[in-house]
Each structure stands twice: as C-alpha cells, then as structure tokens.
GUSE-75828 format. One record per residue (C-alpha): residue in three letters; x, y, z. Coordinates in steps of 0.05 Angstrom, whole numbers, padded with zeros to 5 digits, always signed. Example, Ala and Ser with C-alpha at 12.3 -4.5 7.8 and 13.67 -1.06 7.14 Angstrom:
<pts>
ALA+00246-00090+00156;SER+00273-00021+00143;
</pts>
This chain:
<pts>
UNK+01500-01681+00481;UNK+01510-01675+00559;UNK+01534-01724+00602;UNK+01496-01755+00669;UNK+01529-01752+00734;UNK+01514-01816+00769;UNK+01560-01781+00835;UNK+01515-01809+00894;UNK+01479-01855+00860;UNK+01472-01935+00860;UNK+01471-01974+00812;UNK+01451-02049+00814;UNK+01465-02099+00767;UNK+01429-02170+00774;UNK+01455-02203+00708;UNK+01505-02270+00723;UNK+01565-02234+00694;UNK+01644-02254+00685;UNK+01699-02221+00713;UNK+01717-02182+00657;UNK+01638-02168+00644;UNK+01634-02132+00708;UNK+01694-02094+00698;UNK+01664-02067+00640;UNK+01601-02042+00676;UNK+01653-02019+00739;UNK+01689-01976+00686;UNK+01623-01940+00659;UNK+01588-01927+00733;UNK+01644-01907+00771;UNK+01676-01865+00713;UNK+01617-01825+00714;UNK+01615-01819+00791;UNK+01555-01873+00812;UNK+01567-01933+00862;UNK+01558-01999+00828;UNK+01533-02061+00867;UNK+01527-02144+00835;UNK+01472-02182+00861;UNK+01433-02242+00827;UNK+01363-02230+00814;UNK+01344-02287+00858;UNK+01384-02260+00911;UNK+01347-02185+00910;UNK+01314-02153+00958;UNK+01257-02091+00968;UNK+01321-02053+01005;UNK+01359-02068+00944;UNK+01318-02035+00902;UNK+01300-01977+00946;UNK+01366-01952+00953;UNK+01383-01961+00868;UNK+01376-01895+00821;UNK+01392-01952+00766;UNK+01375-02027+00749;UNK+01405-02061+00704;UNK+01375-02133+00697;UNK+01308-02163+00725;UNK+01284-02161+00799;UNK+01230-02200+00828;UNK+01166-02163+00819;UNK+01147-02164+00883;UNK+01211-02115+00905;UNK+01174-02059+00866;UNK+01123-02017+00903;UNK+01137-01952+00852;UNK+01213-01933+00883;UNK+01216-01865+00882;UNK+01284-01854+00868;UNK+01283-01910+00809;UNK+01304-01864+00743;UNK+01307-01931+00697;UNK+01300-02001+00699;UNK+01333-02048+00640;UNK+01302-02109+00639;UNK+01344-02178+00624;UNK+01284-02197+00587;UNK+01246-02176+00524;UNK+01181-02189+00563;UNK+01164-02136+00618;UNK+01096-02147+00625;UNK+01102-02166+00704;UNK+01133-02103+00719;UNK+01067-02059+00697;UNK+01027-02084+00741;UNK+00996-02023+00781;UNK+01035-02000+00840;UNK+01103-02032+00817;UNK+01140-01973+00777;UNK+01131-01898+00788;UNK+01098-01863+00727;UNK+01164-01831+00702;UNK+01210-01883+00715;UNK+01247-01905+00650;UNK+01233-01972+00620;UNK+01278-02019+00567;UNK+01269-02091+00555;UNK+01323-02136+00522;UNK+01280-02139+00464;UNK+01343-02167+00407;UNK+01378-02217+00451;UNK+01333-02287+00451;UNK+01315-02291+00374;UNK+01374-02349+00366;UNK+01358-02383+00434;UNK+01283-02382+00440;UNK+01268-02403+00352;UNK+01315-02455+00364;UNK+01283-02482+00418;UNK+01210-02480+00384;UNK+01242-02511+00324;UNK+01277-02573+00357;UNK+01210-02572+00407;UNK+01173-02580+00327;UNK+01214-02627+00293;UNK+01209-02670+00353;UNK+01136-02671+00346;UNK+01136-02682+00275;UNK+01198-02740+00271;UNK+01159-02772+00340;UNK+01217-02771+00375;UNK+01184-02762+00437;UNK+01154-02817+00431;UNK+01222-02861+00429;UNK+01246-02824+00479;UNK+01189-02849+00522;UNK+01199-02921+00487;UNK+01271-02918+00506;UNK+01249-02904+00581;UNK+01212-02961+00591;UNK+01261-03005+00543;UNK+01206-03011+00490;UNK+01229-03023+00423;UNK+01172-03010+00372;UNK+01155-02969+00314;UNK+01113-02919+00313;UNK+01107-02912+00251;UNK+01087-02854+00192;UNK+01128-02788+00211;UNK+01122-02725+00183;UNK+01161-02663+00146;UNK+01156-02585+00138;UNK+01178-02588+00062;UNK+01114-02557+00029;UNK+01077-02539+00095;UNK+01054-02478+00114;UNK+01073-02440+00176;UNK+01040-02383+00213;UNK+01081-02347+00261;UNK+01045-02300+00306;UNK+01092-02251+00327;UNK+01147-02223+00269;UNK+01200-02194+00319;UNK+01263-02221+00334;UNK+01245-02281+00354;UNK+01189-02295+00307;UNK+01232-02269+00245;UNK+01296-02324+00269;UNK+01245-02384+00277;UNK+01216-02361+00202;UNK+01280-02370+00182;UNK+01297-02439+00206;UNK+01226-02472+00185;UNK+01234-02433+00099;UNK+01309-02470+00110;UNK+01265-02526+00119;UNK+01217-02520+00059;UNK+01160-02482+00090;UNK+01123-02422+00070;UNK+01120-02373+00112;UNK+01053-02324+00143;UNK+01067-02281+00199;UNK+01021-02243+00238;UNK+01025-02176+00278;UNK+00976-02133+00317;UNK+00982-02080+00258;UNK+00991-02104+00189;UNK+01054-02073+00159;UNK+01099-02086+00099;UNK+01122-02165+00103;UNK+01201-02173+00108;UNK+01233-02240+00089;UNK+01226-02296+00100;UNK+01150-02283+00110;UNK+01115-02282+00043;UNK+01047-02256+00080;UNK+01024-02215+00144;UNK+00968-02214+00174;UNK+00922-02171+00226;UNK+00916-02206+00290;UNK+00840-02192+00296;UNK+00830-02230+00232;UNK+00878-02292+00246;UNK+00832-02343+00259;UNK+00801-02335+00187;UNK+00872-02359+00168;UNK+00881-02424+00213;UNK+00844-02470+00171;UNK+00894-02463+00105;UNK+00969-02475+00154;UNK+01002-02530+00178;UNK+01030-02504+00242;UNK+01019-02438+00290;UNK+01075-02422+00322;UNK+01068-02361+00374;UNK+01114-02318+00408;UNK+01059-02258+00424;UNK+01084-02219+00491;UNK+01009-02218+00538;UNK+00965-02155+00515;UNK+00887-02152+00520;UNK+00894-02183+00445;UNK+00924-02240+00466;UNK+00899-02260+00525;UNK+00859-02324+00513;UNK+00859-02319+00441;UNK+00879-02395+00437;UNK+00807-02423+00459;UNK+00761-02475+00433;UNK+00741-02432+00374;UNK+00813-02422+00347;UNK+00833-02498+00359;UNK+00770-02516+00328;UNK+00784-02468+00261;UNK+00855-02507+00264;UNK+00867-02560+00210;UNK+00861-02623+00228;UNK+00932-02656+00237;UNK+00962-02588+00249;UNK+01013-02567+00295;UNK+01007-02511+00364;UNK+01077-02487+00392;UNK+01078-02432+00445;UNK+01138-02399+00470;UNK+01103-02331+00481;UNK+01060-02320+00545;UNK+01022-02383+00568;UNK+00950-02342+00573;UNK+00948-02346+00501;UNK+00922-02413+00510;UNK+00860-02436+00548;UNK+00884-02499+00564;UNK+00823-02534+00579;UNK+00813-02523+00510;UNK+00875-02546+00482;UNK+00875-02617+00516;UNK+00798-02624+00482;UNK+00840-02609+00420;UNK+00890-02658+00437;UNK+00856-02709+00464;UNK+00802-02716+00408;UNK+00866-02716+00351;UNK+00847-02656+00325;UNK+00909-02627+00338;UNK+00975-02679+00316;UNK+01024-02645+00374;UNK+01038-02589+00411;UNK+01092-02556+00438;UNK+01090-02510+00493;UNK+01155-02472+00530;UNK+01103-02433+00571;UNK+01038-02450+00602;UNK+00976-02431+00636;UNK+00984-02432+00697;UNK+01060-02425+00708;UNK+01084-02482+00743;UNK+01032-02528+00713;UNK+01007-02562+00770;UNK+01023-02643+00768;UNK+00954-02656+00773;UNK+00933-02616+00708;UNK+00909-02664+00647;UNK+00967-02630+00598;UNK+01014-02676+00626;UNK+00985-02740+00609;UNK+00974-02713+00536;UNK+01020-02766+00490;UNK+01032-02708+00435;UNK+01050-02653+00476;UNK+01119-02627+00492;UNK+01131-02589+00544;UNK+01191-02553+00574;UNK+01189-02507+00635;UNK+01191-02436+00609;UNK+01263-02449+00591;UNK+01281-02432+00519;UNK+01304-02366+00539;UNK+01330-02344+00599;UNK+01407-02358+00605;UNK+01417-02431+00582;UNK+01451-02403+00521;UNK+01517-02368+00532;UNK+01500-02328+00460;UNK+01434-02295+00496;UNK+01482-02278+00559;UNK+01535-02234+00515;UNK+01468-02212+00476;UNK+01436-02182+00540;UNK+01500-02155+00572;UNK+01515-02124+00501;UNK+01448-02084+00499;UNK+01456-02068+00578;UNK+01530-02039+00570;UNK+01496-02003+00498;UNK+01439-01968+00536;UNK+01482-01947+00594;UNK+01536-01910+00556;UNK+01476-01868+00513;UNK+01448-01860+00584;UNK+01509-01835+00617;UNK+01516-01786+00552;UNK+01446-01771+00551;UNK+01435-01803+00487;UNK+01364-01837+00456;UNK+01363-01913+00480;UNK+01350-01986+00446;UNK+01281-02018+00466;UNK+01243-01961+00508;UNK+01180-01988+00529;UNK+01124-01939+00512;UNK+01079-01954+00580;
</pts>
C-alpha cells in the first residue's frame, strides 16, 4: 500500500474533542503533511468547508453546495441522509457514516423510553408535578411478549438484546431478508411487515429514511397493530404519519408510544402529539453526544478511517451513494 500526502491540504475536524483527542488527530494530519483546523459543527461555515480537502465530523447541510475540492467527508453520525440531497456533495466525493458508534446510547434510550411506557411511569412523573398522589393502576411487562425491531444493525441488534434480557422474543426486520443472527429468532422483508404487526407486542424502529420507509407508519399499519401494543421510533421521524398515529392514540388502539424523532422536527407546540397522555417524547436526543461511550466510539472510527486513508487502505462504513 501507498501512502497519501495531505502536504497543502486542510483538514477540518468538527467533533467536541479533548486535549489529548486532538493531539491524536494533530499527530496523523500533520505527520503526513496536511494542515489540521478544530471547529464545532455549530460553529461552521460555507468558507470552512470550501477551503477543506477533508471533514471529519458533521457540517450543517446548508455549507455544502458540491465543494470541489472535498475528497471525503466522515460523518459524526450513522445517518447521512441530509447530506444527499442534490447539489450538496460532488459525485466523487468520498462518503463514511459513524455507522458502529450509537448501538449502546440510542437502544438504551428506546428501552428506558419503553419500560417507562409499560411501568406508567410517566404518568407519576406527571402526578408528581402537580403533587397528585394516585394510582394508576394495572402496569405491564415484556416477559413473554413479542418484539419486532425494524432495523437489525447496530442499533437494532443492542436494543434486541436488552428487551430477550427481558423475556421477549425477538423478530427483526430488514429491507432484504438474510440469515437471522441472535438474539432475533426471525427476519423479515420490509415489504411484507405489516402482515406481521397483528401477532407482536411492540414495533420498535430504527430504519434510516429511504423511499421504503418514508410514511410506512400510516393509518393502515397502526390499524394492522394489536390492540394494546406498543410504537417506539428512534429512526427517522417520516416513518410516521403522525396524524395517523394520534388517531391511534387517541382512540386506545395503541397503549403508548415512544418517539426520539418526529415528523416534523421540532414538533411544533401547537401539534396534537403533545397533549397525547401515552406518548413519550424526547427531542431527537438518544444519540448525539450525551453519552461519553458514543463520543470515544465516533472519534475511534474517525482516527480508524483516517490512518487507512492516509495509507490508502479500504475504509469502515463507505456509503454506497
């Protein structure tokens, strides 16, 4: 293998990093000749990323009008969906996601987001907020349920995990059927999921947005939903139609939902989600960096990628655009 002289080139890196976390990138860029430069994402701008060969971390979306001297962008995130829009990246510019680093932050999320749903701990906490003490009465358990997870990566895989620890059984579902791997005792083809919604207890989804996904979670789906059953969505929000999903909740078809992302993003104050009593929702926040662990994940798989780049080695997580 060769090795990639970065002599004249920039190199930006948006990720919130330590000390000794940049040092490590310092060592890497300027050891192979490049010019390495810190900024926060928030703090970007369209110069920024007009005068970087190399990104390492996310930039707003609207700072990409196809760079032309962009060679590869590493995304922060396993989602990249934003940055394909047309006109942001130039056709041969290199793209890898962070696909690896959120399966402990984001399941764990969805599965406290759950068990709050199921245990009604919501509403206490809403009890305790108006100093309300009252009972509200029959809870309920994943021992014996059934749970479909619709997406089997990373993420999908580590919430399996924590609801079989729990007693459940397991379904998972993929665009493609292919050969199940534990915990998931079943797989099934995305275009035939809803013949499956009626026999499980709870659909859990972390599907990225693709023309298969988008608005899959309408009144038909909800509707072929057992009654009782539970909706958590820490995917992309325009799975969900959420016109639908209030009818759903407001008529008790549904017993709870939880949603980490929503459609729209912000959900506007005025929007009749809010007022639902059985759903959960957080603001798109089970990722991102609110876990140190999905930090030293993401910097890990950054710092990976650029040494193979710099030695002109394959990379983790190309995006096949």
């Amino acid at each position: 293998m060769g090795k990639i002289d970065l002599m004249g080139k920039r190199v930006l890196v948006t990720l919130p990093l330590t000390e000794a976390q940049r040092q490590g990138f310092r060592s890497l860029i300027e050891g192979a000749g490049g010019e390495v430069v810190f900024i926060l994402e928030p703090n970007v701008t369209k110069d920024d990323v007009d005068a970087a060969s190399l990104i390492l971390g996310n930039v707003p979306a609207q700072t990409l009008h196809e760079p032309k001297g962009l060679e590869w962008l590493q995304t922060s995130s396993a989602g990249y969906d934003h940055y394909l829009a047309p006109g942001r990246l130039a056709p041969d510019t290199l793209l890898t996601n962070a696909t690896g680093a959120y399966g402990q932050a984001v399941s764990e999320h969805m599965f406290a987001q759950l068990l709050c749903l199921m245990k009604k701990l919501h509403r206490y906490r809403d009890n305790q907020v108006h100093r309300f003490w009252h009972d509200e009465g029959s809870v309920d358990t994943l021992v014996g349920k059934t749970v479909l997870v619709m997406g089997t990566g990373d993420i999908g895989t580590a919430f399996a995990r924590l609801v079989h620890a729990m007693g459940a059984t397991v379904w998972g579902v993929r665009r493609h059927v292919s050969v199940c791997h534990e915990p998931f005792v079943r797989m099934i083809e995305l275009s035939d999921v809803r013949s499956f919604l009626g026999a499980v207890d709870v659909v859990a989804s972390v599907l990225p947005s693709s023309d298969e996904s988008r608005g899959l979670a309408n009144k038909d789906f909800f509707d072929a939903m057992k009654p009782g059953s539970y909706f958590v969505n820490a995917g992309r929000g325009d799975l969900v139609v959420t016109e639908d999903l209030c009818e759903a909740l407001g008529s008790n078809h549904l017993a709870g939902v939880a949603l980490d992302v929503t459609n729209p993003e912000p959900l506007p104050e005025d929007n009749p989600l809010w007022a639902e009593p059985n759903a959960l929702i957080t603001p798109h926040v089970a990722g991102f960096w609110h876990l140190q662990a999905t930090t030293d994940n993401v910097v890990g798989i950054c710092l990976d990628n650029l040494r193979a780049y710099i030695a002109e080695e394959p990379l983790r997580n190309v995006v096949d655009w």
